[in-house]
Structure formats: structure tokens, C-alpha cells
DRENDRENLUM-387297 format. One record per residue (C-alpha): x, y, z; residue in one letter. Coordinates in nm, 2 decimals, padded with zeros to 4 digits. Layout:
<nodes>
[node [X,Y,Z],'A'];
...
</nodes>
This chain:
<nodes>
[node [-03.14,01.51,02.06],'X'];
[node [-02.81,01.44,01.93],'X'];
[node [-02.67,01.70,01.72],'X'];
[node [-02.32,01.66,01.48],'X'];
[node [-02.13,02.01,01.44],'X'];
[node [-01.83,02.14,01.29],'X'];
[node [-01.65,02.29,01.00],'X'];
[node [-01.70,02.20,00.66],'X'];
[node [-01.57,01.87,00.48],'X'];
[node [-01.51,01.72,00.84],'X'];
[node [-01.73,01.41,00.78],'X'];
[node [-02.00,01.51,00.98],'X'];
[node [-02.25,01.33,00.69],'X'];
[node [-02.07,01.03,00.68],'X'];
[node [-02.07,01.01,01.05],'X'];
[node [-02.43,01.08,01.07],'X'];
[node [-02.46,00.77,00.81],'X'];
[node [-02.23,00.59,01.02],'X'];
[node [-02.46,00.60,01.32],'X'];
[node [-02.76,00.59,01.16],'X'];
[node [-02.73,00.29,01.00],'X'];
[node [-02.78,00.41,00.60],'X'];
[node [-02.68,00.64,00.35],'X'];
[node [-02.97,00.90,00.44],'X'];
[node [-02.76,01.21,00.42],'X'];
[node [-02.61,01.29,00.10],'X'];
[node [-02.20,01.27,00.11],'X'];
[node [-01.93,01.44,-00.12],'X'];
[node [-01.63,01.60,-00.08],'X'];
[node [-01.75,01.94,-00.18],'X'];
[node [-01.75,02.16,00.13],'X'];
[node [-02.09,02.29,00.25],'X'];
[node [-02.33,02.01,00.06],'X'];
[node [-02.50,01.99,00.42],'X'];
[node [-02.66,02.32,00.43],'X'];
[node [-03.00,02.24,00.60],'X'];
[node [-03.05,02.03,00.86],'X'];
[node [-03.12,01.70,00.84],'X'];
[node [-03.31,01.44,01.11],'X'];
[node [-03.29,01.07,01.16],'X'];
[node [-03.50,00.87,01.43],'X'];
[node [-03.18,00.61,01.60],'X'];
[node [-03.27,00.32,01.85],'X'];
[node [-02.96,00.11,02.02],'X'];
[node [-02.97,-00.10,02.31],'X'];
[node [-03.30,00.06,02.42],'X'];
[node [-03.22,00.39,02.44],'X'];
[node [-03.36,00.61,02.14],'X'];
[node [-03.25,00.98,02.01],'X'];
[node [-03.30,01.23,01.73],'X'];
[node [-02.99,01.25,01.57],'X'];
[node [-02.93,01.59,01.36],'X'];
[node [-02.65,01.67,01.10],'X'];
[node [-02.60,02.01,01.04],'X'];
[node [-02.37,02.24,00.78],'X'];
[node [-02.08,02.32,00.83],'X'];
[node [-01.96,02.67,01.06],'X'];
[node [-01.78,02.91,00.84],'X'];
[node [-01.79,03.30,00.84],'X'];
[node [-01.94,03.46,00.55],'X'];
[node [-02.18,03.72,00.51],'X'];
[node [-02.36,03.50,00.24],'X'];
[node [-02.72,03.49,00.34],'X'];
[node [-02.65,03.09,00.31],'X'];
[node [-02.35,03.08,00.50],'X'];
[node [-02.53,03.28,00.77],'X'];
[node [-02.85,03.02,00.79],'X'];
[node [-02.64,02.78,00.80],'X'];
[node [-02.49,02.87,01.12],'X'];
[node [-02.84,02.98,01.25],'X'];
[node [-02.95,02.60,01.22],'X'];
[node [-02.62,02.46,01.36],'X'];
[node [-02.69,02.73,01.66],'X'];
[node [-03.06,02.63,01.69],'X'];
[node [-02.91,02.26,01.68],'X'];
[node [-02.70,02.34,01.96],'X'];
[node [-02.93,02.48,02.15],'X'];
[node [-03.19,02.23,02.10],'X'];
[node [-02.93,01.90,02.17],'X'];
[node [-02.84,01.68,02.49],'X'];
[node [-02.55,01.58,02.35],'X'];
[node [-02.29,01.74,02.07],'X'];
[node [-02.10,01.54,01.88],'X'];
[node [-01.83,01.81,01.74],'X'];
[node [-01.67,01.66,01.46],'X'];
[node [-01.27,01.79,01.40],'X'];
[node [-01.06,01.66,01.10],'X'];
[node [-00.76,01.46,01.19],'X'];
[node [-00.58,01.49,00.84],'X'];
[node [-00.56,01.88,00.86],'X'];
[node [-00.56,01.90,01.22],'X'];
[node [-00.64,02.17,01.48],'X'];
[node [-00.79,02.51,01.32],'X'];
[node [-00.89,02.90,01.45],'X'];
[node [-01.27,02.76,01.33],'X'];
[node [-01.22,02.45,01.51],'X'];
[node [-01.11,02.68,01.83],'X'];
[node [-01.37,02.88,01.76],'X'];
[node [-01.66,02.61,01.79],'X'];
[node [-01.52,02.49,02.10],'X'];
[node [-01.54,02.81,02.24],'X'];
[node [-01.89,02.85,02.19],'X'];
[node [-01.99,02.53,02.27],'X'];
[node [-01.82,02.62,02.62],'X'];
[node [-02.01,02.89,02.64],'X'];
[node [-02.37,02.73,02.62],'X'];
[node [-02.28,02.47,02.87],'X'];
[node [-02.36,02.15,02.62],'X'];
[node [-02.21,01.80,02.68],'X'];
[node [-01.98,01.74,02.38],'X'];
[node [-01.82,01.43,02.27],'X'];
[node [-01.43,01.52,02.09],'X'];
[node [-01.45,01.34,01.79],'X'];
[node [-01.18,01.35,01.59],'X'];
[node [-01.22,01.21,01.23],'X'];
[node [-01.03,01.02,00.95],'X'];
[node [-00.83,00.85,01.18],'X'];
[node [-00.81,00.51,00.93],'X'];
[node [-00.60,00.27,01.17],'X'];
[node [-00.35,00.28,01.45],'X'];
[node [-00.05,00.41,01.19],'X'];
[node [-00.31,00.75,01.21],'X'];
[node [-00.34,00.81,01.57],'X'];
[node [-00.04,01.04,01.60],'X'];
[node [-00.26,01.31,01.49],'X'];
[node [-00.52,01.31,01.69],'X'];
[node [-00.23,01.51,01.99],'X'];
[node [-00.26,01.83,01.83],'X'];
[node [-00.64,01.80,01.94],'X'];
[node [-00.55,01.84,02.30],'X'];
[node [-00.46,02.19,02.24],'X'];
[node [-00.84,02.24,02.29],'X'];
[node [-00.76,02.14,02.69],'X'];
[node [-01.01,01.86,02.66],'X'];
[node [-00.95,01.55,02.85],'X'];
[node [-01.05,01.30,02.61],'X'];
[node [-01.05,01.28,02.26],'X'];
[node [-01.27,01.01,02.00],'X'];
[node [-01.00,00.96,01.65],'X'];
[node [-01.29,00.75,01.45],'X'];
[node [-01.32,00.70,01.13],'X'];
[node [-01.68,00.75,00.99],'X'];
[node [-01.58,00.63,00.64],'X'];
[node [-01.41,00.27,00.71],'X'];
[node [-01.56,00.22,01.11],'X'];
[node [-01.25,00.23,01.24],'X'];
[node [-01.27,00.23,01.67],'X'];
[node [-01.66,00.35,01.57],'X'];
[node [-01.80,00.12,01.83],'X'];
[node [-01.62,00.26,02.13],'X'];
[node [-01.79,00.61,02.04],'X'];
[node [-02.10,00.46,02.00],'X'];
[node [-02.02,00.32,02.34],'X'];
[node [-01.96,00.66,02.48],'X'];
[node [-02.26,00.80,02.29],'X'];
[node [-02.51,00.59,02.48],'X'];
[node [-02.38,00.62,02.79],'X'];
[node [-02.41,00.98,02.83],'X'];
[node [-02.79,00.94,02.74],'X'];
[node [-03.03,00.93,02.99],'X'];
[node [-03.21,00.58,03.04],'X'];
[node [-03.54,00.55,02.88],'X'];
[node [-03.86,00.62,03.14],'X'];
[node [-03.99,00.33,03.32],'X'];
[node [-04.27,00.15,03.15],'X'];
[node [-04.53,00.28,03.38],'X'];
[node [-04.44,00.62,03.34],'X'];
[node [-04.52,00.55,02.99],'X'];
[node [-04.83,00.44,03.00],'X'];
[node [-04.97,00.68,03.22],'X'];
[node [-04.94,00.90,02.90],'X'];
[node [-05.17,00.76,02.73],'X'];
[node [-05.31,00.84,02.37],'X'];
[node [-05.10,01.07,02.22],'X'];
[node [-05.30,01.30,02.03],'X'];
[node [-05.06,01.58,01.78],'X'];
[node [-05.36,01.90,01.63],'X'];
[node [-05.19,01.96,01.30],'X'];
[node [-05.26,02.14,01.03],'X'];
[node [-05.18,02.48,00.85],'X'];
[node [-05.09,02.81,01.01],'X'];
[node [-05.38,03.01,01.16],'X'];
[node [-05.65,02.72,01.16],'X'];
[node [-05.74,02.74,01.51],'X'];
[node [-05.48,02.45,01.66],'X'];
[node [-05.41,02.64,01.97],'X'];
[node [-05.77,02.75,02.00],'X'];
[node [-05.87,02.39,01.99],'X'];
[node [-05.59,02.27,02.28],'X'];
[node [-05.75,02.56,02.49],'X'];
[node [-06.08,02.46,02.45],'X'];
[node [-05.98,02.09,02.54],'X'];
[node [-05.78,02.16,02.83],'X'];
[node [-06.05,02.43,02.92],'X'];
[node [-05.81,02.71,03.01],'X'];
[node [-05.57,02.88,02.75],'X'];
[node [-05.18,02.69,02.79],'X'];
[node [-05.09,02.79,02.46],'X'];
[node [-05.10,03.19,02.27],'X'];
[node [-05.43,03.21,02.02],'X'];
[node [-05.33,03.54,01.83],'X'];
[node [-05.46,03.58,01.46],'X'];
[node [-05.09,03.62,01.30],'X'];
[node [-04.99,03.33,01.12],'X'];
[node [-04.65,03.12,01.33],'X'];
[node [-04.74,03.22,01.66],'X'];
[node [-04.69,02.87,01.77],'X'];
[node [-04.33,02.75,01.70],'X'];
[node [-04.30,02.40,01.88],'X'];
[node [-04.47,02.13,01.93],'X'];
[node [-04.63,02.18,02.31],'X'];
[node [-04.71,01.85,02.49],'X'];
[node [-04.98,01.86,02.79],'X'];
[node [-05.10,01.54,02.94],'X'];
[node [-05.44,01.54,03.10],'X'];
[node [-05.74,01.34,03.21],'X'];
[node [-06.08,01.33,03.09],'X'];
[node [-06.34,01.07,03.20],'X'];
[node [-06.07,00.87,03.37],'X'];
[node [-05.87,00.83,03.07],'X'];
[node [-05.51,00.99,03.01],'X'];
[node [-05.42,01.18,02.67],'X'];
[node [-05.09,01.37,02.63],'X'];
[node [-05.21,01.68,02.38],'X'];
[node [-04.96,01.79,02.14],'X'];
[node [-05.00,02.14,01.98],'X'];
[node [-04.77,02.19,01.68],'X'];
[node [-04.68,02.48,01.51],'X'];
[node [-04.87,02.50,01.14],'X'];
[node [-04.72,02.33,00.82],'X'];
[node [-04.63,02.52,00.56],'X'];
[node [-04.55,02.47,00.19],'X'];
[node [-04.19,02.43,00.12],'X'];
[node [-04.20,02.70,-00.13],'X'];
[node [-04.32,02.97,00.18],'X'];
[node [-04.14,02.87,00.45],'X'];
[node [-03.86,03.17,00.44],'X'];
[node [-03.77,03.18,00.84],'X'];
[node [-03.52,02.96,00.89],'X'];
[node [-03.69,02.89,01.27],'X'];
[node [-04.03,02.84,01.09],'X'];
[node [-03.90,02.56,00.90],'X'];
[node [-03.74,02.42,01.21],'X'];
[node [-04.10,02.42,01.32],'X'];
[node [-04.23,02.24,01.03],'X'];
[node [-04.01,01.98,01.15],'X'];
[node [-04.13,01.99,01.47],'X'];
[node [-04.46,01.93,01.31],'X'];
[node [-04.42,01.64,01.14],'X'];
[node [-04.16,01.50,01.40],'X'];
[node [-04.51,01.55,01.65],'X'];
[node [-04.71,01.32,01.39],'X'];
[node [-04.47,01.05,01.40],'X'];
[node [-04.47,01.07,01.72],'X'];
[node [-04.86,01.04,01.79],'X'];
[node [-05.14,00.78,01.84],'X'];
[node [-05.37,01.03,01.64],'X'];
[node [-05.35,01.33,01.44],'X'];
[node [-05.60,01.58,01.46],'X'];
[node [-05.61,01.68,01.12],'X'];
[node [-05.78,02.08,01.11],'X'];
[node [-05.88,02.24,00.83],'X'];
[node [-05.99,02.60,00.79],'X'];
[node [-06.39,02.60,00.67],'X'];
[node [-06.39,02.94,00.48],'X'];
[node [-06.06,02.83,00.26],'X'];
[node [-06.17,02.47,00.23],'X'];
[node [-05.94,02.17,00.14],'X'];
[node [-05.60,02.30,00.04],'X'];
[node [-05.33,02.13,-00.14],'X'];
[node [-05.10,02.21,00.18],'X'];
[node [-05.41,02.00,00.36],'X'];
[node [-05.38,01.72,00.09],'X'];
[node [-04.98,01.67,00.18],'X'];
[node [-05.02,01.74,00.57],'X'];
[node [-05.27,01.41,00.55],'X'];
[node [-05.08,01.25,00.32],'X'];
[node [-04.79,01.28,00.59],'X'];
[node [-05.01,01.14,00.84],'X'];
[node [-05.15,00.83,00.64],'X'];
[node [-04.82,00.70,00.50],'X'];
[node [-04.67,00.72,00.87],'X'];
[node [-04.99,00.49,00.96],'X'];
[node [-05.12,00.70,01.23],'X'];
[node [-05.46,00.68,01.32],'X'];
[node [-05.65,01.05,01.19],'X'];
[node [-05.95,01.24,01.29],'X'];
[node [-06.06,01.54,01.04],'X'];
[node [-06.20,01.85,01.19],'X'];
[node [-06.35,02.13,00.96],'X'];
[node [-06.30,02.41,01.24],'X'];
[node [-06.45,02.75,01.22],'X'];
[node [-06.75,02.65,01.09],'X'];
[node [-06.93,02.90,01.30],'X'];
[node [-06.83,03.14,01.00],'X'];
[node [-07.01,02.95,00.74],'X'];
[node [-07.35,02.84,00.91],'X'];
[node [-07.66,02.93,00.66],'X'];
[node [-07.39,02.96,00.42],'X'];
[node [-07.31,02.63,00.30],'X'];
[node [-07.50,02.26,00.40],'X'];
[node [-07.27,02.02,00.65],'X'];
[node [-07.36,01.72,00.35],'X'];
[node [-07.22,01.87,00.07],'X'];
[node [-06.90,02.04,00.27],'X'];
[node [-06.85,01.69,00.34],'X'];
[node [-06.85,01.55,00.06],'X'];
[node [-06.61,01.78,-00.09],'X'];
[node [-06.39,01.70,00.20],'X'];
[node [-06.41,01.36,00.12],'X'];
[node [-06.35,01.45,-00.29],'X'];
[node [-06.02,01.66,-00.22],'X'];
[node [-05.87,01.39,00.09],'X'];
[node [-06.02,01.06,-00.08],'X'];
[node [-05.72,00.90,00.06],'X'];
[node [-05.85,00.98,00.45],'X'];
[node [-06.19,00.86,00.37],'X'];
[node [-06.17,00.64,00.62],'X'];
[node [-06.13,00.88,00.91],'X'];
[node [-06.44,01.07,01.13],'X'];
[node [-06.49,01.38,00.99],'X'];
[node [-06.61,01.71,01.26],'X'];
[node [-06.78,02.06,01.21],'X'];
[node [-06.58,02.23,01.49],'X'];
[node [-06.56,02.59,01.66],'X'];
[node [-06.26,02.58,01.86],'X'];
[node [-06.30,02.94,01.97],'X'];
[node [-06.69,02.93,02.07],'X'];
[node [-06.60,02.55,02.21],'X'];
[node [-06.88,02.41,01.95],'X'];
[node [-06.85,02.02,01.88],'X'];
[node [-06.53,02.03,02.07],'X'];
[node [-06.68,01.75,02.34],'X'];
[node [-06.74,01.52,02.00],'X'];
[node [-06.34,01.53,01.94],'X'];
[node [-06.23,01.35,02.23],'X'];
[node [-06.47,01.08,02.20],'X'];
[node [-06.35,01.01,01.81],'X'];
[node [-06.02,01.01,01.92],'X'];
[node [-06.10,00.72,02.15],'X'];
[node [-06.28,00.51,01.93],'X'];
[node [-05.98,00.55,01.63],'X'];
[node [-05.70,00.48,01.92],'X'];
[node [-05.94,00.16,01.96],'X'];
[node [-05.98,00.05,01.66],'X'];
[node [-05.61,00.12,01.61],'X'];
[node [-05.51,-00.17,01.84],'X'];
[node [-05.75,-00.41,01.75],'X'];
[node [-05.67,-00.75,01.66],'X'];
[node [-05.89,-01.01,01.50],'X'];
[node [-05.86,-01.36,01.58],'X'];
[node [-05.66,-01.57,01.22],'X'];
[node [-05.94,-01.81,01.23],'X'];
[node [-06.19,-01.52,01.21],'X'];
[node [-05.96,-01.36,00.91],'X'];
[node [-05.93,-01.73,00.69],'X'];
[node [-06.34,-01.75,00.74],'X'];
[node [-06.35,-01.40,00.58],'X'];
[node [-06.11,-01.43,00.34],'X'];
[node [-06.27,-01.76,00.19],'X'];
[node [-06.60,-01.56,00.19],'X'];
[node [-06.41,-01.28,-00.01],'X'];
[node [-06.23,-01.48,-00.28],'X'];
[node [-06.53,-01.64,-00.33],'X'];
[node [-06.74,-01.35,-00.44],'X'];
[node [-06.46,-01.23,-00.64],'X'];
[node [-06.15,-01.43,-00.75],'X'];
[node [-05.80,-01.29,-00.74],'X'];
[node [-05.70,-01.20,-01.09],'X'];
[node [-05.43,-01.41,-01.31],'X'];
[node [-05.10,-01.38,-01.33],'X'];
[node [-04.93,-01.46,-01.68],'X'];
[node [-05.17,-01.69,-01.75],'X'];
[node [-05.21,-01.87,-01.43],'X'];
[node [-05.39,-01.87,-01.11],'X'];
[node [-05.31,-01.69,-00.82],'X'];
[node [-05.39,-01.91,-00.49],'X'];
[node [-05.43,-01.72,-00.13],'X'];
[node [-05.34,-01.97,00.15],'X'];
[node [-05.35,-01.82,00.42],'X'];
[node [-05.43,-01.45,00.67],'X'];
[node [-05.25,-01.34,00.96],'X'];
[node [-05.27,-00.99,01.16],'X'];
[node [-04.94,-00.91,01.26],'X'];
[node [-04.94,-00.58,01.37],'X'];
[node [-05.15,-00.28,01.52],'X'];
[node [-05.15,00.10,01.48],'X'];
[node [-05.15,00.05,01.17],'X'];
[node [-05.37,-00.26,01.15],'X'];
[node [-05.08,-00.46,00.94],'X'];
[node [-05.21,-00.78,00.77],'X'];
[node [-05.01,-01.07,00.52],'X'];
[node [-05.17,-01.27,00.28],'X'];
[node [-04.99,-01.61,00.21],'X'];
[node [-05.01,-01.67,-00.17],'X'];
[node [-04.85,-01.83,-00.43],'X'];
[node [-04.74,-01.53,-00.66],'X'];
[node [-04.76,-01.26,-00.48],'X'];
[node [-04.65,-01.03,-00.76],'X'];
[node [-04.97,-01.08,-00.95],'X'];
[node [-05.17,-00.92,-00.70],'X'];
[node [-05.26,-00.61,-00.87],'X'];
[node [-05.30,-00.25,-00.69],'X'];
[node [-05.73,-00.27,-00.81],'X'];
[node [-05.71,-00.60,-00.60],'X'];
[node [-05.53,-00.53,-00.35],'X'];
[node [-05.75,-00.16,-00.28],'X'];
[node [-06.02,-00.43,-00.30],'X'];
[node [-05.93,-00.68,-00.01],'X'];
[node [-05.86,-00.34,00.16],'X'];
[node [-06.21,-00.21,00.13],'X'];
[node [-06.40,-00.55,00.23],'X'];
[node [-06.16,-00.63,00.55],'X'];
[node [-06.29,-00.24,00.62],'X'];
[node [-06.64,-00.33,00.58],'X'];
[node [-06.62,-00.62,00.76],'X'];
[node [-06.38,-00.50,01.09],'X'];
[node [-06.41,-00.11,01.03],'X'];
[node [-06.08,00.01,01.18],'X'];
[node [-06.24,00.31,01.21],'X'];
[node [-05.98,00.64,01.13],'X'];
[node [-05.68,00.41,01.08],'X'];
[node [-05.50,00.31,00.77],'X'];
[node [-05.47,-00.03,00.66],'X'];
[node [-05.15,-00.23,00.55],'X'];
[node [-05.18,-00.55,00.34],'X'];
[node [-04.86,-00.73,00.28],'X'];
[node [-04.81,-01.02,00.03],'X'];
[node [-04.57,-01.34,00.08],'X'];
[node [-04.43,-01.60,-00.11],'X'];
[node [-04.60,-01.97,-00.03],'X'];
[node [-04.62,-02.29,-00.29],'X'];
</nodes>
């Protein structure tokens, strides 16, 4: 992790643009528009970090002011790297001295950056800097790019090198157990590791990052990720708990499959709805498990719960849905094994000779609608991806394939290659 600090108005955001290749956080000259924190996944020259902006330090005893330097705290804490930001137009400030004091004090690796340094003509300013007794200083300019590269330079060299390729594949499926607060994550990781590595306690946010454990089960390797539950926006009121939510959804991104649990006596919530919605637009392959169903047994029939399941997340319908009871270890030995067969079906690939033969079978039950009058001509089928199982149609107007047909080439390649638990991604190209 790579987090950006200093006072307000500094350019932090436009640095954070600057590095991240796009206008992702939102820039103006009004002090303090940064005042959560705000993530963006970077990969250079192999090497790939979490890059965090965060507001800008200033004393107040405004409850903002004071979350704000919470999160640049928790940012500092968190990072391998600071990039402290100073402003080279207004020069060295007690806030500025301040920072660097503090940053001192936990020990961090900091890169001196000092901003709005627009050409040579501006580098005069950047002396008063040294005041800070730093050896070495970084005048940049975020805005225009100005000596940017030789940061960026600096910046990649003080990351560590990425594992060996080995190492990373002795991790194996990654496997994130998400969901609310309080639905029996942790439970679950101690039932599937068979002794407890993670606190099970009934109060909601016990659990406040994302825990990785890798393991072995029938000669296969998993690395298990317990996340902290995902609240609505409108509830999260902890500053640290919405870290966590982060966390949570950072965890997802970064997994094979998402275990996607959901609490049996409170049913399908709309928090559950947008927690799977998470995991399907991010492609990742999904497994759904209805855990504490112990608590509902002679009260309610396993077809019809299911069936509501599958009303309220139509949009998963494609994933393995599970009767689970984490705590009393019931159907947990059925999780690992769908896991397994979605990471599978995940990295499948089928043959473009196999796909064409399909495809001619498909248009021919059911021709591709017209566009403005005329035809719409499908030349060709290609895989060219995995997890998710990513697909492009050749066609000749690729605009006039509507979202009804498009849902319906999606259903029939299901029916045809299953791609069990994953989502599929059909993608439509100009040809004739």
C-alpha cells in the first residue's frame, strides 16, 4: 500500500490521478474536497500496489476535520510507502513540520515530494524544503507531469519485488467468506480450518480485516480469506468500520470465489442483493450459502427457501446454493467441494471450432433480431478469456444486438458449457 498525505490544497488528488493513470479522484481547488479515503488498484513494470489518497491534516475539533485525520492516520499506519505531498508555491509550513514529525515517529518510508514545481524556472523553491533535514527532495508537478517520471522511478524501486511465480501458485484458489455483519463468516473459516483462527462473538464488527489462511485439503491448496461484514453505507458510522468495508470488497476483488453467506432467519436482504452484486460485476466466481439453517429446520421447506433465494438474487442464479451450519459444522464438507467445481468451471476454455458448431445451432433455432431494417449477420466465436469466461461474437452491426438477445446467447452458451457459479461476459465486434 501506497498512501499520499499532507495538508490541504497540496495536490495530493491530482497526484493520485497522476499515478493512477485517470481522473478517478475528484480535483478542485477548494481545500478539504478529499475527506474520505479513496483506493485505486496501480500495476507498472510488474510490480503492483494499492494506492490511497487521503484528506488533508488540519487541526480542528470538527467531527470531520478529526475523521479525517483518523483515516490519513489509519493510512499511515496501514502503508509501505508514504508519499507526503508539500506545496512548493507556499513553501515550508508548522503543519508541514508537523506531519514530518509524525511520520518520523511511526518509522514509515516516505518519499519528499514537493509539488507545483512547473519547470526548471520553479526549482528555487523547492530549498526551503530541506529545512525538514531530509536528504532528498521530489519538486513534481502533478498537474502538467513535470520530472513525474523520475518519482515514479523512485516509487517502484522502493517496492518490494513481486513473489516468485511458484510461490504463487502454491496459494491456490483464493476463496474471500463475505457477507453482512454477524452471519456466521468467522464461524464458517473455523469450521473449515477445523480449529478457531479467527474470534466468533455474537456482536456485530468483531472482525475488522480481511484474515488470509492458506491450507490444504485433499491435496489441494486454498488461501481462506475472512472479511469483516458489509454494511450499508447509510450505517457505517465508525470511521474504522468503513475502512473494513473496504477491506471487504478489496478481499472480493481479490479472490477466485466469494462465499456469499446469508443469514436464514432474516432471509435475503437488500445489503445481500448489493454485496452479490459486487461480486458479479467484478466477475468472480460465487458460491451462496444460507448459514444457520439449523434455526429454521421444521420451520420452513429447503425448496421453497430456495426459490426465494433465487427470486430476491436472480442475478446469481447461476451459482450453487448451500443449507449451512457453520457453528454445528452441518454441510460445511459440501462448501469446499462447490468451490472446486466453480474455480473449474472458472478456467475453462472451449475449443472456437466447438463454439462456431454451437453458435450455428443457436441462430438457427432463433435468429438475431433486425437492426433498422436490416439483418444482423454473426460471423464468427472466440473465448478469449477465463474467470470470467469472456466470449466475442464477430458480427456485422454489433449495435443491433439487443440486451433480450444478448441475455439469450447467455443462457444457451450456459446450457450448453454450464460454467457453473461464474458469470458470463459476451462482447460484440465490428466485422463486414
Amino acid at each position: 500500500m501506497v498512501a499520499i498525505v499532507g495538508r490541504p490544497n497540496v495536490g495530493k488528488s491530482t497526484l493520485f490521478n497522476r499515478i493512477v493513470g485517470y481522473r478517478k479522484a475528484i480535483v478542485e481547488d477548494t481545500p478539504g474536497v478529499t475527506r474520505d479515503l479513496n483506493f485505486a488498484e496501480v500495476g507498472i513494470e510488474g510490480k503492483a500496489f494499492t494506492l490511497v489518497d487521503t484528506g488533508g491534516f488540519e487541526p480542528g475539533e470538527e467531527p470531520v476535520a478529526a475523521q479525517v485525520i483518523k483515516g490519513c492516520q489509519w493510512a499511515i499506519e496501514e502503508a509501505d510507502l508514504v508519499l507526503f505531498v508539500l506545496d512548493g508555491r507556499e513553501g515550508l509550513t508548522p503543519l508541514d513540520e508537523e506531519i514530518c514529525r509524525l511520520l518520523r515517529e511511526k518509522g514509515k518510508q516516505v518519499l519528499y515530494v514537493v509539488n507545483k514545481i512547473d519547470g526548471p524556472q520553479h526549482e528555487k523553491e523547492v530549498y526551503d524544503f530541506y529545512r525538514l533535514g531530509v536528504e532528498r527532495l521530489y519538486p513534481v508537478s502533478a498537474q502538467h507531469g513535470y520530472r513525474f517520471g523520475e518519482l515514479m522511478e523512485e516509487l517502484l524501486q522502493a517496492l518490494p519485488s513481486p513473489p516468485e511465480e511458484e510461490e504463487k501458485g502454491e496459494e491456490g484458489v483464493r476463496v474471500a467468506v463475505v457477507g453482512r455483519p454477524n452471519v456466521g463468516k468467522s464461524s464458517l473459516v473455523n469450521a473449515i480450518l477445523g480449529y478457531e483462527r479467527v474470534i466468533v462473538d455474537e456482536r456485530p464488527g468483531t472482525t475488522r480485516d480481511a484474515i488470509d489462511t492458506p491450507f490444504q485439503w485433499r491435496g489441494k491448496s486454498y488461501l481462506l480469506i475472512d472479511t469483516a461484514g458489509i454494511r450499508r453505507r447509510s450505517r457505517i458510522s465508525l470511521r474504522l468500520e468503513r475502512y473494513s468495508v473496504i477491506e471487504a470488497i478489496r478481499s472480493i476483488e481479490r479472490s477466485d470465489v466469494s462465499l456469499l453467506m446469508i443469514d436464514a432467519q432474516e432471509g435475503v436482504t437488500e445489503q445481500d442483493m448489493r454485496i452479490g452484486g459486487l461480486i458479479e460485476r467484478r466477475g468472480k466466481g460465487c458460491v451462496l450459502l444460507v448459514n444457520k439453517w439449523d434455526l429454521l429446520q421444521g420451520k420452513a421447506k429447503e425448496g421453497e427457501y430456495a426459490e426465494m433465494v433465487r427470486r430476491r438474487l436472480w442475478f446469481l442464479d447461476y451459482a450453487p446454493l448451500l443449507f449451512t451450519s457453520a457453528l454445528k459444522g452441518e454441510g460445511v464438507g459440501m462448501v469446499l467441494e462447490a468451490v472446486d467445481r466453480v474455480a473449474e468451471e472458472g478456467k475453462k476454455r472451449i475449443s472456437t471450432s466447438e463454439l462456431n458448431r454451437w453458435m450455428e445451432g443457436v441462430l438457427s433455432s432463433h435468429s438475431p433480431p433486425h437492426w433498422r431494417g436490416r439483418p444482423i449477420k454473426f460471423y464468427y466465436l472466440t473465448q478469449v478469456g477465463v474467470r470470467p469466461p469472456t466470449f466475442v461474437f464477430f458480427v456485422n452491426r454489433p449495435q443491433g444486438v439487443t440486451a433480450n438477445y444478448q441475455r439469450y446467447l447467455a443462457r444457451r452458451l450456459r446450457e450448453a458449457f454450464r460454467f457453473e457459479g461464474n458469470p458470463i461476459r459476451l462482447i460484440f465486434r465490428q466485422r463486414g
